[in-house]
C-alpha positions as CSV (number, residue, x, y, z in Angstrom):
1,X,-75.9,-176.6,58.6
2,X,-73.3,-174.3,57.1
3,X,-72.8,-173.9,53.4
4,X,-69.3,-172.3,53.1
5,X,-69.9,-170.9,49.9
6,X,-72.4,-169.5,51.2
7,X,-71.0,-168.2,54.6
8,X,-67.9,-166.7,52.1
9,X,-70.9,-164.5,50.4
10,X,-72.1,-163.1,53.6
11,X,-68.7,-162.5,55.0
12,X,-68.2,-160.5,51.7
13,X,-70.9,-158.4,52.0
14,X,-70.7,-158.2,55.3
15,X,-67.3,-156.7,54.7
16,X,-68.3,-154.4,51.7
17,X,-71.5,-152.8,54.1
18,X,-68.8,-152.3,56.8
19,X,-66.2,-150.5,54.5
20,X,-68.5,-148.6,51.7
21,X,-72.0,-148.6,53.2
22,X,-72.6,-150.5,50.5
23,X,-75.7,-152.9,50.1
24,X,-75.7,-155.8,47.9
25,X,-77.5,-159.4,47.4
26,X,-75.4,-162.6,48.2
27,X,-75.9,-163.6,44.4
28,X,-74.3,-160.7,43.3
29,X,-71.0,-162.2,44.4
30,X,-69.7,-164.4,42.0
31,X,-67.5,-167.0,43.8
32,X,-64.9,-169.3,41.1
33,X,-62.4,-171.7,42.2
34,X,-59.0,-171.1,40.7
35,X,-57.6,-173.7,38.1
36,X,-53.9,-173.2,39.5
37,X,-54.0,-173.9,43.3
38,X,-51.1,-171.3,44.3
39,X,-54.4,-168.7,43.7
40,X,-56.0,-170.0,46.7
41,X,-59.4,-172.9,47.6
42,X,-61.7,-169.9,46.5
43,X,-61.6,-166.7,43.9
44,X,-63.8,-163.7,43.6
45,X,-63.9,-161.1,41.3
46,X,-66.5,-158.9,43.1
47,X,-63.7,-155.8,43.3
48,X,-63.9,-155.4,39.9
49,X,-67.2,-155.7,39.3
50,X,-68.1,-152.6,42.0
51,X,-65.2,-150.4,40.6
52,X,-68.2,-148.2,38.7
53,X,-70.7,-147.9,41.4
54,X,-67.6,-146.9,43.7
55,X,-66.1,-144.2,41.6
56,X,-62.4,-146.3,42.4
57,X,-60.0,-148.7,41.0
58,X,-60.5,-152.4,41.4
59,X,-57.2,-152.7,43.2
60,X,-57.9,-149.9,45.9
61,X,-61.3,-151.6,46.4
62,X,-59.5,-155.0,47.2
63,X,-56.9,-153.8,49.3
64,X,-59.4,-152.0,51.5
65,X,-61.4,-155.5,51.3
66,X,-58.9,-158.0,51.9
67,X,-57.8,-155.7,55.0
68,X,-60.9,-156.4,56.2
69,X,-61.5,-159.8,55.4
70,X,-57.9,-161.3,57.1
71,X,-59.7,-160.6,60.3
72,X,-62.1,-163.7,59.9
73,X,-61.2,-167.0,61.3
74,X,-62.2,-168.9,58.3
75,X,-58.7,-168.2,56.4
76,X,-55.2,-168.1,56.5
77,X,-54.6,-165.5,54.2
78,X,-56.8,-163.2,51.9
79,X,-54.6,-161.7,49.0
80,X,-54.8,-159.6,46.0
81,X,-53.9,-161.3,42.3
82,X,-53.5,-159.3,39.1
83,X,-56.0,-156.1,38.4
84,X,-58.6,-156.7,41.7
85,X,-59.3,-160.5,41.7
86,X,-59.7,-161.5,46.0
87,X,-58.0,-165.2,46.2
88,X,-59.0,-167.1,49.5
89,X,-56.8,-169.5,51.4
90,X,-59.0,-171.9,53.8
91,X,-58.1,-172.9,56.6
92,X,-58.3,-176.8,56.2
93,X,-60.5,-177.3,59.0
94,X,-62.9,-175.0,57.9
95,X,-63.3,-176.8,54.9
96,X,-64.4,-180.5,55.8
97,X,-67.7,-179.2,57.6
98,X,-69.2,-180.2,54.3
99,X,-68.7,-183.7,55.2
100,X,-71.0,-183.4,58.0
101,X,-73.7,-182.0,56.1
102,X,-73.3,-184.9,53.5
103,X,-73.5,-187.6,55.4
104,X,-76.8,-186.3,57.8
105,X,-78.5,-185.8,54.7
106,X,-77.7,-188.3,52.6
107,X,-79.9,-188.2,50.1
108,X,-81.1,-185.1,50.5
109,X,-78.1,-182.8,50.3
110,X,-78.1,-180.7,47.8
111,X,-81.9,-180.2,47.8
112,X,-82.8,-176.3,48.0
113,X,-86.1,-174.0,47.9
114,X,-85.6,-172.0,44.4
115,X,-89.0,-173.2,43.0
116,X,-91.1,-172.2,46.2
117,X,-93.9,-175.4,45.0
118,X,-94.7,-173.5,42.2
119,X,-96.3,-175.7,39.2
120,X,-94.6,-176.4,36.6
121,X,-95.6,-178.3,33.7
122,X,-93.1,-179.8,31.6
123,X,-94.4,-181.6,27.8
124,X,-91.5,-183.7,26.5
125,X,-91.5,-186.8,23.8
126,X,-95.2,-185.9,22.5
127,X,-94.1,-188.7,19.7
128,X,-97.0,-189.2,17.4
129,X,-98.3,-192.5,17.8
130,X,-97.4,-194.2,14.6
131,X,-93.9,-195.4,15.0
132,X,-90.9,-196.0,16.8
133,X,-89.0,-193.3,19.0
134,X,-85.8,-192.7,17.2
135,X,-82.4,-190.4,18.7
136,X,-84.9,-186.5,18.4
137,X,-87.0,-188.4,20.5
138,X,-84.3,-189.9,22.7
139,X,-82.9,-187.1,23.6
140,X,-86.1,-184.9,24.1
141,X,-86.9,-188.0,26.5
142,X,-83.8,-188.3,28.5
143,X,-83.2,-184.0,28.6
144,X,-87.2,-184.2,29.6
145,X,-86.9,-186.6,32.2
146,X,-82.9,-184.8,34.0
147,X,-85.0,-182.0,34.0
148,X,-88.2,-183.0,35.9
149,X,-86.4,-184.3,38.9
150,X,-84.0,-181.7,38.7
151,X,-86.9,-179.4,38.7
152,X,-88.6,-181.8,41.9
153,X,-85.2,-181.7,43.6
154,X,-85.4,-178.1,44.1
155,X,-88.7,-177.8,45.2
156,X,-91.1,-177.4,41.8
157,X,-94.4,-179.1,42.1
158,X,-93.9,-180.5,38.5
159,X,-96.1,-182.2,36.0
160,X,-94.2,-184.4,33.6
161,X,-96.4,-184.1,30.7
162,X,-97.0,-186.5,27.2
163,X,-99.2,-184.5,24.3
164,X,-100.8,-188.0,22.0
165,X,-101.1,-186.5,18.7
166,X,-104.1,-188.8,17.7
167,X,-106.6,-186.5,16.1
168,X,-104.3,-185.9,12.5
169,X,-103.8,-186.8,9.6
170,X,-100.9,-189.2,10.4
171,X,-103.7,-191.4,12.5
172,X,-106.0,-191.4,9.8
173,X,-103.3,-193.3,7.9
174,X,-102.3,-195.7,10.4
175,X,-106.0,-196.3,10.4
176,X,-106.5,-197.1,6.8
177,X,-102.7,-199.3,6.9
178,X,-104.5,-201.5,9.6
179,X,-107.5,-201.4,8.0
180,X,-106.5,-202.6,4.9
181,X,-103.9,-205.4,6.1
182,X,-106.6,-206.6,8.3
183,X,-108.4,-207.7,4.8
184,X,-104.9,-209.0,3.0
185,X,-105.2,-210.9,6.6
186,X,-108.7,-212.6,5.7
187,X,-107.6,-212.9,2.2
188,X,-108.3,-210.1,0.1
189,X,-105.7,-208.5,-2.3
190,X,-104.8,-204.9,-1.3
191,X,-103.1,-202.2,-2.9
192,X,-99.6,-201.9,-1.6
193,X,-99.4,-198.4,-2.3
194,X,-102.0,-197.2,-0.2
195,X,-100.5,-198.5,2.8
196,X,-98.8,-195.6,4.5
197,X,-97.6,-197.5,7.4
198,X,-95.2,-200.4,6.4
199,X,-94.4,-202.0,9.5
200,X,-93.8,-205.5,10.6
201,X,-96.2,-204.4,13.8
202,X,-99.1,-203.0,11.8
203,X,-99.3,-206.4,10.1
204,X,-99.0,-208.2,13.6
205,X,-101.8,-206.7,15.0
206,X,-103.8,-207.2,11.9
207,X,-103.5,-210.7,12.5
208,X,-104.1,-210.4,16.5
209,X,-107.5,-208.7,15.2
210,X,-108.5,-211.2,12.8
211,X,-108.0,-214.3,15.6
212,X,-110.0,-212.0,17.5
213,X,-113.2,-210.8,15.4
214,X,-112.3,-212.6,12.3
215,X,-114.3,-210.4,9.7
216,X,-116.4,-208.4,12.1
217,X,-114.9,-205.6,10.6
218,X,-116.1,-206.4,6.7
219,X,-119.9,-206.2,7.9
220,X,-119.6,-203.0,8.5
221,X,-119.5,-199.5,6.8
222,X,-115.9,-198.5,6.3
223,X,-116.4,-195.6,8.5
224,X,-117.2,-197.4,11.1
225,X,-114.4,-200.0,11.0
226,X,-112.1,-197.2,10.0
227,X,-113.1,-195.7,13.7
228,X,-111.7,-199.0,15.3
229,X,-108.5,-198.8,13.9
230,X,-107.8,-195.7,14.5
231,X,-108.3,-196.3,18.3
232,X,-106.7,-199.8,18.3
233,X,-104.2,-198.5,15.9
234,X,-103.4,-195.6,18.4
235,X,-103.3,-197.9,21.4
236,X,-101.2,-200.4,20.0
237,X,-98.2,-197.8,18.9
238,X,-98.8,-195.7,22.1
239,X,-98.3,-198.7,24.1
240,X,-95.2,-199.4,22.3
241,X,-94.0,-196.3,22.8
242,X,-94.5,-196.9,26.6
243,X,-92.9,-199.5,26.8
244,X,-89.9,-198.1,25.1
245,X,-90.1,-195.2,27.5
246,X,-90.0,-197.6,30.4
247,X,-86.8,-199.0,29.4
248,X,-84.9,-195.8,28.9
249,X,-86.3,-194.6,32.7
250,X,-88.6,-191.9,31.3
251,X,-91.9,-192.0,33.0
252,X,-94.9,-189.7,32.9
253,X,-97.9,-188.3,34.6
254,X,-100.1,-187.6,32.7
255,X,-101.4,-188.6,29.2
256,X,-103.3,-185.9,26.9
257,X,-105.3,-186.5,23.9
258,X,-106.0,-184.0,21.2
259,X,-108.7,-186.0,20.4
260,X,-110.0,-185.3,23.7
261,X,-109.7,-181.7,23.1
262,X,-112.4,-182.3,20.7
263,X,-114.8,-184.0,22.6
264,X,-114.7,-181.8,25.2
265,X,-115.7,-178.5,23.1
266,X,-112.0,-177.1,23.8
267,X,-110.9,-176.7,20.4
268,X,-114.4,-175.4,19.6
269,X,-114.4,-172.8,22.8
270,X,-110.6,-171.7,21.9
271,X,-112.0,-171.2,18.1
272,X,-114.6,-169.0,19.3
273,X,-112.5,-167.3,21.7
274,X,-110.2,-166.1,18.9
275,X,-113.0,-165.1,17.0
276,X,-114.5,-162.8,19.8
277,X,-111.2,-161.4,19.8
278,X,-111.2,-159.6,16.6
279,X,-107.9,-160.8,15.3
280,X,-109.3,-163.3,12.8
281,X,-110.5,-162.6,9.5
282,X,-111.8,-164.1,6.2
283,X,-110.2,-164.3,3.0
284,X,-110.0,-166.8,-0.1
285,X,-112.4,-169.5,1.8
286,X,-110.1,-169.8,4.8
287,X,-110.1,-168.5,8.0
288,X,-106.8,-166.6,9.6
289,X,-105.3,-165.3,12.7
290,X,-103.6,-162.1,12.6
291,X,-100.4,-163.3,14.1
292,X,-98.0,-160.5,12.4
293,X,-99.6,-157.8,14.8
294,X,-97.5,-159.9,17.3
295,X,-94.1,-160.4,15.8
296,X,-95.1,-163.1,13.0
297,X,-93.9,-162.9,9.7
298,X,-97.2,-163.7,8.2
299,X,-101.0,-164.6,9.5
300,X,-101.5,-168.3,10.0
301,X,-104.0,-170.3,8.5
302,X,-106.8,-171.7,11.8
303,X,-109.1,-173.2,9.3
304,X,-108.8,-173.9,5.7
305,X,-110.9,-174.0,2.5
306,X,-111.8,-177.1,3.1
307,X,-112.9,-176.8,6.4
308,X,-110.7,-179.0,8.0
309,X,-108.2,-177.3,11.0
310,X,-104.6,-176.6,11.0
311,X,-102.3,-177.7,13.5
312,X,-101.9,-174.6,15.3
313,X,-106.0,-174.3,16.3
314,X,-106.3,-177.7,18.3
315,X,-102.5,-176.4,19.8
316,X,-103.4,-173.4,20.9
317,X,-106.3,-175.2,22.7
318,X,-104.0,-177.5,24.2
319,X,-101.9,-175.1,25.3
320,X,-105.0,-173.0,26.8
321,X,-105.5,-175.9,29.3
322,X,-102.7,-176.2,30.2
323,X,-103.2,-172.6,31.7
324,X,-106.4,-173.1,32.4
325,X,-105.5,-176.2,34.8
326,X,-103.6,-174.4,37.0
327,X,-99.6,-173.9,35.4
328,X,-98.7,-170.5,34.9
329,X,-94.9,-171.7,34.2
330,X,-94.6,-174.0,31.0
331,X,-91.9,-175.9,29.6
332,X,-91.8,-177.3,25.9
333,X,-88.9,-179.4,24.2
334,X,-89.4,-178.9,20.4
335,X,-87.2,-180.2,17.7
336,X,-85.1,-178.1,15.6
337,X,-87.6,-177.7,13.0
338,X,-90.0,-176.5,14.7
339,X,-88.1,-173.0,15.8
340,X,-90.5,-171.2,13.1
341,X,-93.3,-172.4,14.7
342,X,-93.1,-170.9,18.3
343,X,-93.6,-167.0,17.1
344,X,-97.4,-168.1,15.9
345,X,-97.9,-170.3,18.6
346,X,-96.9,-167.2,21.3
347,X,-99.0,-165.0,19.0
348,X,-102.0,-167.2,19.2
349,X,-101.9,-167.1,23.3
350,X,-101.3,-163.3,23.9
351,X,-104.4,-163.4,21.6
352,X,-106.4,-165.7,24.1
353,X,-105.1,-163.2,26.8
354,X,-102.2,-165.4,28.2
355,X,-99.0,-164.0,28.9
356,X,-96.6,-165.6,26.0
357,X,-93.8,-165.1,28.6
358,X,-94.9,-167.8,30.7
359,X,-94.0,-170.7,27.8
360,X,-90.7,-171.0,27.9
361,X,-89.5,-173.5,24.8
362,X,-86.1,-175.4,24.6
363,X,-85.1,-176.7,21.0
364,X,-83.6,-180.1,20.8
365,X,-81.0,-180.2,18.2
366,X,-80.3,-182.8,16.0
367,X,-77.9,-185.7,16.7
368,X,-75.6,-187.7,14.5
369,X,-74.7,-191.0,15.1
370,X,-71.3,-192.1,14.5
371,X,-69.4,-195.2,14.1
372,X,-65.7,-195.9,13.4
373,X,-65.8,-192.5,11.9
374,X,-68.6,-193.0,9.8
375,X,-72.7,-191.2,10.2
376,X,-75.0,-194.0,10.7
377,X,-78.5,-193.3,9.9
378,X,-80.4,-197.2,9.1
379,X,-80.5,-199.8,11.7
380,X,-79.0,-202.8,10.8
381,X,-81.8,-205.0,11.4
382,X,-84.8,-202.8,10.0
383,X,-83.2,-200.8,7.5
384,X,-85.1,-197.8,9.5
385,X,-83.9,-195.1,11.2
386,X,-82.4,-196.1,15.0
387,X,-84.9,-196.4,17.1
388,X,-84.7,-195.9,21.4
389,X,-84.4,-199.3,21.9
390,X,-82.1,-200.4,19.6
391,X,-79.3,-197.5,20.9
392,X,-79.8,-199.0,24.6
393,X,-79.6,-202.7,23.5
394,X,-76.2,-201.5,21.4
395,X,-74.5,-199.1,24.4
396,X,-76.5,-199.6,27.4
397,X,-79.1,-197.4,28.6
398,X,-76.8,-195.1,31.3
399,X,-74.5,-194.7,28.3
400,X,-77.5,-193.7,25.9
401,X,-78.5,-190.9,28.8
402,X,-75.3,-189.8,29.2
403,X,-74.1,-188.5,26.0
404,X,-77.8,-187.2,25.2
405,X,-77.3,-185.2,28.7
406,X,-73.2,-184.3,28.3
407,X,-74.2,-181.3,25.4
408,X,-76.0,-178.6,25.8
409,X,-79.7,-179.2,24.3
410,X,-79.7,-176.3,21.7
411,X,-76.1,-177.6,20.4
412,X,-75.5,-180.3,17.5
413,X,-73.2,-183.3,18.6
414,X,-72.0,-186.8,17.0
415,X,-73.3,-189.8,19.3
416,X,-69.6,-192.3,19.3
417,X,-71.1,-195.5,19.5
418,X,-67.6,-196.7,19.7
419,X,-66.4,-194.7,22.6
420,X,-69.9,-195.1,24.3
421,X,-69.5,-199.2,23.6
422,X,-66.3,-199.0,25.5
423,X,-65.6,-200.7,29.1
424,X,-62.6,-198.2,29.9
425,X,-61.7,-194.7,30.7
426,X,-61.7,-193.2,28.0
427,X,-65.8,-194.0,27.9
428,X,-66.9,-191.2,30.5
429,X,-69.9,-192.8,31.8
430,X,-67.4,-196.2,32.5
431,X,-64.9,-193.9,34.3
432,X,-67.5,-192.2,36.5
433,X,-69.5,-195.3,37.4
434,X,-66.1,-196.8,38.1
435,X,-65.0,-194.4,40.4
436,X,-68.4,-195.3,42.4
437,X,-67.6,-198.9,42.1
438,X,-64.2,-198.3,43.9
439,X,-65.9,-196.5,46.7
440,X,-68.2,-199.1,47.4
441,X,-65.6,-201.5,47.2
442,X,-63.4,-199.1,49.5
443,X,-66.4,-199.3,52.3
444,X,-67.0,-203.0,52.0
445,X,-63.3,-203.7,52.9
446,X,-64.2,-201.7,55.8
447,X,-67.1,-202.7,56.5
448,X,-65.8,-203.2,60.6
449,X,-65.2,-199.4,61.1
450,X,-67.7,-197.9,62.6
451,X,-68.2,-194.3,60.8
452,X,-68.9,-191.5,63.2
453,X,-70.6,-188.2,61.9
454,X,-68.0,-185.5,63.0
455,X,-68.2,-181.2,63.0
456,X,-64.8,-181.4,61.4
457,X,-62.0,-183.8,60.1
458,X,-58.9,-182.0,61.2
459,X,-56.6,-184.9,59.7
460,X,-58.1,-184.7,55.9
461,X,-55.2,-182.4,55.2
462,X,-53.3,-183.6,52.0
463,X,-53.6,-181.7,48.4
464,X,-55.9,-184.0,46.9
465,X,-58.4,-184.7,50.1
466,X,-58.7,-181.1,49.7
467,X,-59.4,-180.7,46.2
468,X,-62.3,-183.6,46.6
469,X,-63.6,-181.8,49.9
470,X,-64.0,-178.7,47.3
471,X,-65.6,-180.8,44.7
472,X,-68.2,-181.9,47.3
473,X,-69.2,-178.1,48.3
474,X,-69.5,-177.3,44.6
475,X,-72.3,-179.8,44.7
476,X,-75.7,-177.1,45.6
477,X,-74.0,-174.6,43.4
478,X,-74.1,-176.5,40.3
479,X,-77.4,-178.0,41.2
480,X,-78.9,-173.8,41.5
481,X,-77.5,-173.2,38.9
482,X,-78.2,-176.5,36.5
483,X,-81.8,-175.8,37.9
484,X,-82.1,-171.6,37.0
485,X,-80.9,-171.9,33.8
486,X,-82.1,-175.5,32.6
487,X,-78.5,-177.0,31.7
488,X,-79.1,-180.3,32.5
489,X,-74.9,-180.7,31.5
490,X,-73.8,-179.1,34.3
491,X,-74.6,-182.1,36.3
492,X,-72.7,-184.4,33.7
493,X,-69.8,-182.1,34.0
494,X,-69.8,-182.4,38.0
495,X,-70.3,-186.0,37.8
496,X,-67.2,-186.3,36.2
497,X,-65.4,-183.7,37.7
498,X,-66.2,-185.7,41.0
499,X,-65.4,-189.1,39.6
500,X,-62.0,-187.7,38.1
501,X,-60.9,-185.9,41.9
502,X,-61.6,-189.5,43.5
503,X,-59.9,-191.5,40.9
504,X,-56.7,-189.4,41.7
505,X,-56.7,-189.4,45.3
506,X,-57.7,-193.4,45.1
507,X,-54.4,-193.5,43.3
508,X,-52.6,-191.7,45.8
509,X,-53.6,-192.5,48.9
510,X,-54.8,-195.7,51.3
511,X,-58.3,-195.2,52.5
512,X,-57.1,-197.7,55.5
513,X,-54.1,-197.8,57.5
514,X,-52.3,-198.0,60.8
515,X,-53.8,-194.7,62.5
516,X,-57.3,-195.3,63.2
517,X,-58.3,-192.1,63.3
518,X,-56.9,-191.0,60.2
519,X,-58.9,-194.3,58.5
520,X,-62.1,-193.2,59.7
521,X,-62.1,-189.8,58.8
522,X,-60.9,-191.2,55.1
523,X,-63.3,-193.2,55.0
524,X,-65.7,-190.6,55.9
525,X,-65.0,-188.8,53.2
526,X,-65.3,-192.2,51.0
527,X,-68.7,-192.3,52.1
528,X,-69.8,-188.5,51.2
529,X,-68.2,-188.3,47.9
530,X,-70.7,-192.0,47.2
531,X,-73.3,-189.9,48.7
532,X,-73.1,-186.9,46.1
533,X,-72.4,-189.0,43.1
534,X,-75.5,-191.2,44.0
535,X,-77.6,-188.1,44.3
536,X,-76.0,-186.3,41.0
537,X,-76.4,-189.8,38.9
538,X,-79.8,-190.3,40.1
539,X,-81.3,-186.6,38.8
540,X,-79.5,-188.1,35.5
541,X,-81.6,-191.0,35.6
542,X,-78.4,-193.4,35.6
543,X,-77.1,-196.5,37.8
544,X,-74.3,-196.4,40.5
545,X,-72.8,-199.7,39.7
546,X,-71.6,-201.5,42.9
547,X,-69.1,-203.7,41.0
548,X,-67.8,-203.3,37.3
């Protein structure tokens, strides 16, 4: 099937062999489509951009091009605009080919080979469980999640992955805050103030324990029972944390533990591993990793005076398996404040002989929520931060994806909860699900036409069937691109971008009328632009709504 963005980068460097004996790669050419539409369906700047390599001016390089290119059958005019730019006029026909393509592959359009079935490994969330998720997490999660089957859609073998911090410090204290409300729950006084985990659910399932065991857990050394919690504790809030997931579409594959890490000697073999290597060294009771000899602004603490490990030694073995299982390409979402962090942990694997190059890590910056003007940082209800689950029961979940998705990830933004509340236009993720809503209402009125699949659709002629045909064949360029450079946004872009091009001609034009053929290939076209935005709105993880 043709792509004809495609088909106009070979005919342009089929053109530029012919006239400079000149060989270049299709994705050298750099197709736009002009904002004013007296500069043509297609733009390219390519003249320009070859005026060094051919010792001439941009202009002579276009006229001797555009000579050329007026010969093709595709156009009805090739012309020169300003210092060099090459503006394309379509013939219609040639245009609504796309249409075909859609509607064969349903589905599938759009799909392309860039990733070859290479692995990928992608670690997203990696919440520690002791809490709620809050708006870091929910947008990690939702970014994590676009990305994957963005990643699947063109043709990575991916592995969603969830790192369960339950080896720290942080579980140690969820362990003792169970522990000891499990006693105030059989009737023992406590001290308040050594309960680090305050929560309403650490209390609950203090009480679930004691219906359980009743004071099992009192006849035993403190160690012992202190082991317990710390795995029921953990099971409990990951659970939660699941579940929470589950409601904001954000699945995984796989689960790790850092305990695990322990119990299977991998922390122990990455320790010894470093040492072997010569970059550690003793000092002041502690053992340290010469990180600065690899761009670090200081050595790093592995193990300190106390014994006990830092974060980064069970990390680095973490991040060992991951190699060591196969995934030569890794992804990691990190919050903001952990951008000091990624030189040691890069350091650490050149040390272990890995290439740093291959962990590629995206910061998540932070988020503000805002409403009527004003930052909200408490829930309502809890007095805590806002968790996941709150945001969706307050906006909606496709709402809550699509303004975590609309920004760039490494960019700061203000959440409006009261443009993201809103059932009207000026509440994008309303306006583009209600343009899908009018094409399915569009189709069901004509539900008796029968839709044929056709090579062209010589009648979709007017200025705005047009413009949406050209919307439609942007569709595999955004998605290359949105999956090269990991910009999830492009895709909320397009899906607007589409939704706004149908509103207008919906406004415009009647999808059915007296000339039969006419209605059908309209309603063609109705049925490929549902097509795309089901496919776009489905790598963001967000409904098409049938009716609003």
């Amino acid at each position: 099937m043709e792509d004809i963005l495609l088909k106009l980068k070979e005919i342009i460097v089929e053109s530029l062999k012919k006239i400079f004996d000149i060989n270049i790669k299709n994705d050298e050419v750099i197709i736009e489509i002009p904002k004013e539409k007296i500069h043509g369906d297609y733009s390219t700047n390519i003249a320009m951009r070859l005026a060094k390599t051919l010792h001439d001016s941009p202009k002579n390089i276009a006229t001797k091009l555009v000579s050329e290119l007026n010969n093709s059958d595709y156009f009805d005019k090739v012309e020169i605009a300003g210092p060099g730019f090459i503006n394309f006029f379509y013939k219609k026909v040639s245009l609504t080919s796309v249409l075909k393509e859609i509607l064969i592959n349903k589905e599938n359009f759009g799909k392309q080979d860039i990733g070859h079935k290479e692995k990928i490994m992608v670690e997203y969330v990696s919440a520690n469980p002791t809490g709620d998720l809050h708006l870091g997490h929910a947008r990690g999660a939702a970014f994590g999640d676009a990305l994957t089957r963005l990643l699947k859609f063109t043709n990575y073998d991916v592995l969603r992955e969830y790192y369960v911090n339950d080896a720290g410090n942080q579980i140690n204290v969820l362990a003792k805050s169970l522990f000891l409300r499990y006693k105030e729950a059989l009737g023992n006084e406590i001290n308040e103030d050594e309960i680090g985990y305050q929560g309403k659910d650490v209390k609950k399932l203090a009480k679930d324990i004691v219906r359980k065991e009743k004071d099992k857990y009192l006849k035993i050394s403190e160690d012992e029972a202190l082991n317990y919690f710390k795995d029921i504790g953990t099971e409990l809030e990951l659970n939660k944390i699941k579940k929470d997931l589950d409601l904001f579409r954000v699945g995984f594959d796989n689960y790790t533990s850092e305990r695990s890490l322990y119990s299977s000697n991998k922390v122990a073999n990455t320790l010894n591993k470093l040492k072997e290597s010569g970059f550690t060294y003793e000092t002041d009771g502690a053992l340290w990793l010469k990180t600065t000899e690899f761009g670090d602004d200081k050595d790093r603490v592995l193990i300190k005076k106390d014994g006990s490990y830092t974060y980064l030694l069970p990390d680095l073995a973490y991040h060992k398996d991951k190699f060591d299982r196969g995934y030569n390409n890794l992804i990691n979402l990190f919050g903001a404040d952990h951008h000091g962090y990624i030189i040691r942990l890069k350091a650490g694997l050149k040390i272990l002989g890995y290439n740093p190059n291959n962990l590629n890590i995206l910061i998540i910056q932070m988020v503000r929520l805002i409403d009527n003007g004003v930052e909200v940082k408490m829930s309502k209800r809890t007095g805590n931060a806002v968790t996941i689950r709150e945001l969706c029961e307050d906006v909606g979940v496709d709402a809550a994806r699509y303004f975590f998705l609309s920004r760039p990830l490494d960019s700061q933004f203000d959440f409006d909860l009261g443009i993201a509340r809103k059932h009207s236009n000026e509440n994008p993720i309303f306006y583009i699900q209600y343009a899908g809503a009018r094409m399915y209402s569009v189709l069901e009125k004509a539900k008796d036409y029968k839709i044929d699949i056709k090579d062209t659709y010589s009648l979709l002629t007017n200025e705005k069937e047009i413009e949406l045909i050209k919307v439609l064949q942007e569709f595999k360029k955004v998605i290359k691109e949105a999956s090269l450079t990991k910009e999830v946004n492009r895709l909320t872009s397009y899906a607007y971008k589409l939704a706004s091009t149908f509103h207008s001609l919906y406004n415009d034009e009647k999808f059915i009328n007296e000339d039969n053929e006419l209605t059908l290939e309209r309603l063609s076209l109705v049925l490929a632009s549902l097509e795309v935005l089901k496919n776009t709105l489905n790598l963001l993880g967000i409904e098409v709504k049938k009716v609003m």
